[in-house]
Structure formats: C-alpha cells, structure tokens
TIZA-133691 format. One line per field, with one value per residue (C-alpha): y, z, x. Coordinates in nm, 3 decimals. Example, Ala and Ser with C-alpha at 12.3 -4.5 7.8 and 13.67 -1.06 7.14 Angstrom:
% TIZA-133691
v	-0.450;-0.106 .
w	0.780;0.714 .
u	1.230;1.367 .
***
This chain:
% TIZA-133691
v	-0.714;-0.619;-0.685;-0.434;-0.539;-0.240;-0.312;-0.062;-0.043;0.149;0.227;0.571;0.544;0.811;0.558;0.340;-0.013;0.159;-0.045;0.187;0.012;-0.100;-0.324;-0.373;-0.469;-0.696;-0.886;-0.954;-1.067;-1.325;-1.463;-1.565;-1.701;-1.912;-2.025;-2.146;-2.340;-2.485;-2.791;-2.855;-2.907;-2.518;-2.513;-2.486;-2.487;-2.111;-1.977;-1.891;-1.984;-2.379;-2.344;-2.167;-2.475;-2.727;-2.588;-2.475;-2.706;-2.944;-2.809;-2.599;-2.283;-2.313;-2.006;-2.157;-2.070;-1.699;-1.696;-1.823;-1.535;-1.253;-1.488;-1.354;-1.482;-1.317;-1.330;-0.989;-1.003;-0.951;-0.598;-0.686;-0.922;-0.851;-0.831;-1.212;-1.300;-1.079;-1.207;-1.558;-1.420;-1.285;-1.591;-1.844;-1.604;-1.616;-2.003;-2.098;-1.867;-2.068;-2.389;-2.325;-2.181;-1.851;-1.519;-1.349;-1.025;-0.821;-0.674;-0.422;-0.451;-0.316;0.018;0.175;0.143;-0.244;-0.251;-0.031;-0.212;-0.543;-0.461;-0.713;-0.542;-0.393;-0.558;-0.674;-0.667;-0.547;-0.657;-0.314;-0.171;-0.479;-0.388;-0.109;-0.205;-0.279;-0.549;-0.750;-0.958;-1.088;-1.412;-1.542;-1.894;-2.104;-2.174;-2.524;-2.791;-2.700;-3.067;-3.245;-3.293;-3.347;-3.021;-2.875;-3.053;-2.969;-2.594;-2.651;-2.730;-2.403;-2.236;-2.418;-2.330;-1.991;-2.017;-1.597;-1.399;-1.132;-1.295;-1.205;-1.481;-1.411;-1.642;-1.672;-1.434;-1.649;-1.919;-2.170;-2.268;-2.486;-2.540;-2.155;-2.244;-2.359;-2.009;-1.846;-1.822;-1.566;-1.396;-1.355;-1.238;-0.942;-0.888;-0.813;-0.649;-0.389;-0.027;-0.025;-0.141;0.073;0.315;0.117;0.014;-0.219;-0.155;-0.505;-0.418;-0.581;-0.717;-0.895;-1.227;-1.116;-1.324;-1.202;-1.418;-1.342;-1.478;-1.443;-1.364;-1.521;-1.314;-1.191;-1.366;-1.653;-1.968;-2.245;-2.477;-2.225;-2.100;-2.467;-2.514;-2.170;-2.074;-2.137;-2.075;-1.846;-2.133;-2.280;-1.975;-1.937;-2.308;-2.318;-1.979;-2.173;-2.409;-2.210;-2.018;-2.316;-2.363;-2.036;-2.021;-1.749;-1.517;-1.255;-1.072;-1.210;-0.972;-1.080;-0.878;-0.989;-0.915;-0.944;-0.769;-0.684;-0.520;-0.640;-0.765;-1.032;-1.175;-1.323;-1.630;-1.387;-1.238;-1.483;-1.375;-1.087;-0.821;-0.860;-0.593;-0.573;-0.489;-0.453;-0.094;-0.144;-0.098;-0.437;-0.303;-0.243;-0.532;-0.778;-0.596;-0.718;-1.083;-1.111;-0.943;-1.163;-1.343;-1.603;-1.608;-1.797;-1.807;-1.875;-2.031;-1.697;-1.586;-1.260;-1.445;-1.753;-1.527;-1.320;-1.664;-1.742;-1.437;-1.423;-1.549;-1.640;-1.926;-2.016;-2.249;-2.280;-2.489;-2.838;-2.818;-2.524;-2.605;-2.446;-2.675;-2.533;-2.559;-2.882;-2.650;-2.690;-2.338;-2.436;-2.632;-2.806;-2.766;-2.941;-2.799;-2.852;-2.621;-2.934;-2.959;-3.160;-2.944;-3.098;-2.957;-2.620;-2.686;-2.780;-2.475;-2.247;-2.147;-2.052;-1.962 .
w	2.935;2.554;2.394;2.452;2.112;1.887;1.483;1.215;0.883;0.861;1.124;1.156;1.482;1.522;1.726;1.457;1.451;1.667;1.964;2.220;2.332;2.648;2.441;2.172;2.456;2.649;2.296;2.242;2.647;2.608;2.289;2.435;2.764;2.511;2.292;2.591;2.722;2.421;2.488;2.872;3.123;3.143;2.771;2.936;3.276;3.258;3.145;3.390;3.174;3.199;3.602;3.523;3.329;3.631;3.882;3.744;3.797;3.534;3.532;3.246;3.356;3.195;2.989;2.846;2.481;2.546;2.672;2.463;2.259;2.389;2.396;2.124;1.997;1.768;1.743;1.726;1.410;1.513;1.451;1.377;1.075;0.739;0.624;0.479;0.875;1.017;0.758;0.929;1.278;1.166;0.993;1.226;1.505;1.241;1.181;1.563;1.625;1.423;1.534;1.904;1.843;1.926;1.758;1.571;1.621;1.373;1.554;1.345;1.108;1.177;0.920;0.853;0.492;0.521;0.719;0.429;0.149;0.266;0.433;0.668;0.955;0.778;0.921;1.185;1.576;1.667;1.970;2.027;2.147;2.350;2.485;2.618;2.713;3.093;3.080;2.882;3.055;2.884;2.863;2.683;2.605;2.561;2.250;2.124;1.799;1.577;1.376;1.747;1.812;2.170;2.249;2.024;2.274;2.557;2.450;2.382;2.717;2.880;2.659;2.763;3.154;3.101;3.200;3.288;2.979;2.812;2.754;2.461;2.373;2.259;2.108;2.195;1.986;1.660;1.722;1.418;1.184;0.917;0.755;0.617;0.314;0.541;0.519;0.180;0.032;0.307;0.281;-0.084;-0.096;0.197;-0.024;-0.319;-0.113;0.026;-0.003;-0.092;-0.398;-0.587;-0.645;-0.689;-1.078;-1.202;-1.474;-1.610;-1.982;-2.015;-2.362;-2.191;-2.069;-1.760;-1.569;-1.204;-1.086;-0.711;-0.616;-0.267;-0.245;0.025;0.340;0.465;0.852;0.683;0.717;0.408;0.513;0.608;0.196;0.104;0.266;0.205;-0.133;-0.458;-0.744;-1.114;-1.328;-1.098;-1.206;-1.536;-1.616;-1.482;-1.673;-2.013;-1.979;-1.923;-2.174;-2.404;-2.330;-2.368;-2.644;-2.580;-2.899;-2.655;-2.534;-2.223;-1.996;-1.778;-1.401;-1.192;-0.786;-0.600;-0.447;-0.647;-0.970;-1.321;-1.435;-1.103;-1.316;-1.637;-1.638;-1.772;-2.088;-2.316;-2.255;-2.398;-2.263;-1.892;-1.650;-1.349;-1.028;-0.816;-0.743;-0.630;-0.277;-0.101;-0.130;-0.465;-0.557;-0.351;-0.538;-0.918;-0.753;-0.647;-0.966;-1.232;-1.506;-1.332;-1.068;-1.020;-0.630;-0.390;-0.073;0.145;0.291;0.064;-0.202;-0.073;0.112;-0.228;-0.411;-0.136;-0.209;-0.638;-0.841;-1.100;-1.181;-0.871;-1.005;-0.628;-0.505;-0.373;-0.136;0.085;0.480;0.421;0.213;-0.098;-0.105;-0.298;-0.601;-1.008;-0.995;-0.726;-0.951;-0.768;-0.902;-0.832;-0.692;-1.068;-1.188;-1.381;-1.314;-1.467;-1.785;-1.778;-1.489;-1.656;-1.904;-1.701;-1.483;-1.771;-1.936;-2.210;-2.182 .
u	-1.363;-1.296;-0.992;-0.768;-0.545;-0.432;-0.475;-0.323;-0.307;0.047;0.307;0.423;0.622;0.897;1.070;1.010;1.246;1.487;1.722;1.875;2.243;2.078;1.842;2.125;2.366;2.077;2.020;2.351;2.428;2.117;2.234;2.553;2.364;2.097;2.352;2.592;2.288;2.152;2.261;2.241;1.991;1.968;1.787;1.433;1.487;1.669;1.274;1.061;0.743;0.921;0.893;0.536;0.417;0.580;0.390;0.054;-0.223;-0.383;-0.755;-0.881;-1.121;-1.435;-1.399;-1.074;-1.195;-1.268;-0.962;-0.720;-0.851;-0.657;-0.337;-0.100;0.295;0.552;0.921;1.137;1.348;1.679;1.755;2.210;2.083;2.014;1.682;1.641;1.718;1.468;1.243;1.311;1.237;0.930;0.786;0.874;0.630;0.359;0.419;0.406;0.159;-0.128;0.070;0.001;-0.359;-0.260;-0.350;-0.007;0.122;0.327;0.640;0.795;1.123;1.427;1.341;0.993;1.146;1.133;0.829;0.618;0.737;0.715;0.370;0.336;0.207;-0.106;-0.424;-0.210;-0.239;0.083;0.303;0.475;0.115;0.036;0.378;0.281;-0.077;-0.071;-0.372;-0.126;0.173;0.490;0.586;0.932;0.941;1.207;1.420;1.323;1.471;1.210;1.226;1.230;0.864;0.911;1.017;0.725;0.513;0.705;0.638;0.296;0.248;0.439;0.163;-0.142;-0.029;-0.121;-0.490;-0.542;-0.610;-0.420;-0.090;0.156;0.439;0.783;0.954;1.337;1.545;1.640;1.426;1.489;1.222;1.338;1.015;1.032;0.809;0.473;0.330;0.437;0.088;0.054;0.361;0.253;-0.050;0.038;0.311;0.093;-0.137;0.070;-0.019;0.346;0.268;0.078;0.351;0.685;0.807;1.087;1.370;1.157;0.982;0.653;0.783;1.044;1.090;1.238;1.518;1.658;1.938;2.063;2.432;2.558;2.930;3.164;3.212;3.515;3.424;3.336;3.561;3.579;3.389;3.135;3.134;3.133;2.800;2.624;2.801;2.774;3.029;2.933;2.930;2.602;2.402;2.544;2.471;2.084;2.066;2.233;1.945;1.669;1.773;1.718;1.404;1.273;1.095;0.821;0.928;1.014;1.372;1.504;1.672;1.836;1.959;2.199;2.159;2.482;2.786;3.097;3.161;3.084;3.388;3.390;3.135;3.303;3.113;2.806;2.989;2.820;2.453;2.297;2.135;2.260;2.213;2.432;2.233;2.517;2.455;2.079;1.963;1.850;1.481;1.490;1.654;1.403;1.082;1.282;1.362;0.972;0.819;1.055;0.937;1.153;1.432;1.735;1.794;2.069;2.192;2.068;1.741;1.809;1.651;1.470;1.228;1.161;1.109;0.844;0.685;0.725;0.420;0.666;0.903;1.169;1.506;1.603;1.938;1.810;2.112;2.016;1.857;1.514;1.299;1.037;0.664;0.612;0.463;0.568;0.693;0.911;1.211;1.528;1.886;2.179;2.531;2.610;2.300;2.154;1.790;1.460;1.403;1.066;0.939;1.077;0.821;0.532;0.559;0.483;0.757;0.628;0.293 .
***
C-alpha cells in the first residue's frame, strides 16, 4: 500500500485555523479533566492508548520498519493562547516526533496569517489531511513530565504497541516541553526559508546597528507572585541596553525599537537613549519579523520573544532566570534579574564585526 500522507507547500484552507464552540467547548472540558488528573493514578490510566500498550503483545511483526513509516505525531497549538504558546505546542510535536522515531506533521496555526509568515508547514505532511484520510487512525497519548525520564519511557512504550500501520499521534493538548531550544536550527532555517519572506521589510536601515528590545507587561489576571516569576521591571532592559550600548563600537547609528504594550510615556526609564522607536502600536506579526531580523535583541520572560530569539541569526541578551533553557551558542548571552551580564561574551559573539 502507498502512503497515503498529503504534503503542501502552502495552506489555503477556507476553514483555515478555525474551532467551532463544540471543539472550543471540548478543549476547554478536557483541559480541566487532564489538569484535575495530573497528579493521580488517572494521569495515564484515563488514555486508552495506556490500556492499548497493557494489553498488546510483546512480539514485533517482521515488517516493523516499513511500518513505523506511515506512523506520524504532532501537537495542536492551542487555538485560546497567544501565538508564543502555540509556538510551544507546535515545537514540542516536532521535538517528540524525532524523539520517538516518528515522522512529524505540521498542524496548522490558529490564523493563515501566522501560518504564512511563520512558514512552518511548507514541505510538511500535514495532520489535518491525515485527519481526514480514512486509512489513518487517531491515537491521543497521554500527557507526560517532560524532564521525568520514566514517563518518556513509559510513553515510548504506548507508541511502540502500535504494531498496524497508518497511525497519527496527538500529543495531549499543552503538553510541556521545557527543553524549547533542542530544535531551533530548524525553526530557523524554515523561518528564513519561508515564501513569506521574500516580500516582507522592516522599519530597520541597513546603516544601522539595529537593537529590538521586547518587554512583557504585567497582566491584569495575573497575581504577584505570578509577575515576580514571569516579569521583569524597565530598569532590567534599560540596564543590559546601557551596556551594550558601551560596547558598541561598530561606527554605525544604533536604533533602537521597543516591542511591548502601553504607551510611550510608561516607558521613562528609555528617555536617555537616542533614537528610540516605540513599537507599541505594531501588530504581533510585525513585531516578531523586527525581533528575528535585529542586529541584536534584548528578550523577555515570554514565549513572544524567546521563540523569535530561537529563530534570529543575530545577537540574543536573554534573562538566565526564565524556565526554557538557550542553545548553548555565543550568540546566546545570559543576564541577570539585575541586567548585568559577561561583557565578554558580548564581544566574542560579534559585536562588532
């Protein structure tokens, strides 16, 4: 039998990234259920690919390899988050994907906006059409600790029980993956590769040295200690931005654009730096294309801006502090809470070539 798998270069769906309020209303009903069982008994055993794996038998088929070739996984990005969560959702599919030895597929973002620009899905098999391909069964599996290695195994195994082909794998709705940074080269180069990008421009001069600093503001649902973990005050941007500053010494204009929510005059910790530009009035697409095509980029506690620094070929000053980790790369430099960070390293990254 041939694969029946669907590739495209471009999605054009008129249904595109849309969630009737049967789905909407089914994704928010499971995410109460998963999150009430997390921790219980009930965390694998409520999946009925956990019972699958129990009771299927040990033996391999002989054909295993051809097999395991029309198995697929992805993870739905959760169409109520912002686009830095989706982002998540979608990387942690294409992460567990290649660690389970299983082929990824692309499912679509929230907005055909999001999903052209960021271009992910071109080249890509995509789990919508296997969807709807009746060869091909669906199989959820369970939400696991992705830092406890035992239940990485345990989930290994559910997958290895399914010995028929044509199987596509969804991970659990916001399944965690702290290790965000493990596939950035590829998020990168699709990035750059996008058909997307052969039409889009900056505000950025090419005689510039230019600077794009994102700051996430405080929520109004969030609670103190919530900001104390996830925020960070002005005077942490405005300091790493003193130093680099400092260092600059390239003989060209720095500009400098700030990304955040608010109005200018929120900002006072900025008035002693020329030529700022206040961003605050930018869409969230437009805003990510700056943060990935900057000269360098001062980053924040949010997936808004960690995901563009994953992508950017430029410099990254990223907060040490924050729960996803950085590729261990000199372009990747580690601040402090106080914005103090290894000036050195600065240097060595290419500052000022």
């Amino acid at each position: 039998m041939s694969n029946p798998a669907i590739q495209t270069n471009l999605v054009a769906s008129p249904n595109y990234g849309k969630e009737s309020k049967w789905k909407k209303a089914r994704r928010k009903i499971n995410s109460i259920i998963v999150g009430k069982i997390e921790n219980t008994p009930l965390k694998f055993r409520w999946y009925r690919s956990y019972w699958h794996y129990k009771l299927s038998g040990s033996k391999p088929p002989a054909d295993l390899a051809a097999i395991k070739q029309t198995h697929y996984l992805s993870e739905k990005p959760n169409y109520g988050a912002g686009i830095g969560h989706q982002l998540a959702n979608w990387n942690a599919g294409l992460y567990f994907a290649g660690y389970f030895n299983l082929k990824f597929a692309h499912y679509p973002f929230s907005t055909q906006k999001w999903e052209n620009f960021l271009g992910f899905g071109e080249g890509e098999t995509l789990a919508t059409e296997l969807e709807e391909n009746s060869q091909y069964k669906i199989v959820k599996l369970p939400r696991f600790d992705s830092t406890n290695a035992e239940e990485i195994a345990l989930v290994n195994n559910i997958v290895s029980s399914y010995k028929q082909k044509n199987i596509l794998f969804y991970l659990e709705s916001d399944q965690g993956y702290m290790r965000q940074f493990d596939t950035y080269q590829i998020l990168s180069r699709k990035f750059f590769k996008a058909a997307a990008r052969k039409n889009e421009t900056t505000k950025f001069s090419k005689d510039s040295f230019n600077i794009a600093i994102h700051i996430r503001r405080r929520m109004k649902i969030e609670t103190l200690p919530v900001w104390q973990e996830r925020g960070l005050e002005n005077t942490y941007f405005s300091n790493v931005l003193r130093q680099v500053l400092s260092l600059q010494k390239t003989g060209k204009k720095a500009d400098i654009y700030l990304f955040s929510q608010g109005t200018e005059e929120e900002f006072p910790e900025f008035r002693e730096f020329a030529n700022m530009h206040y961003c605050m009035e930018m869409g969230p697409v437009e805003s990510v294309l700056h943060m990935t095509e900057a000269d360098l980029l001062i980053s924040s506690k949010s997936s808004f801006s960690y995901k563009p620094a994953l992508m950017s070929k430029g410099i990254k000053i990223c907060p040490a502090t924050f729960w996803h980790q950085y590729p261990n790369t000199p372009d990747f430099i580690q601040a402090g809470n106080d914005g103090n960070f290894d000036h050195q390293q600065l240097l060595n990254a290419g500052l000022n070539k």
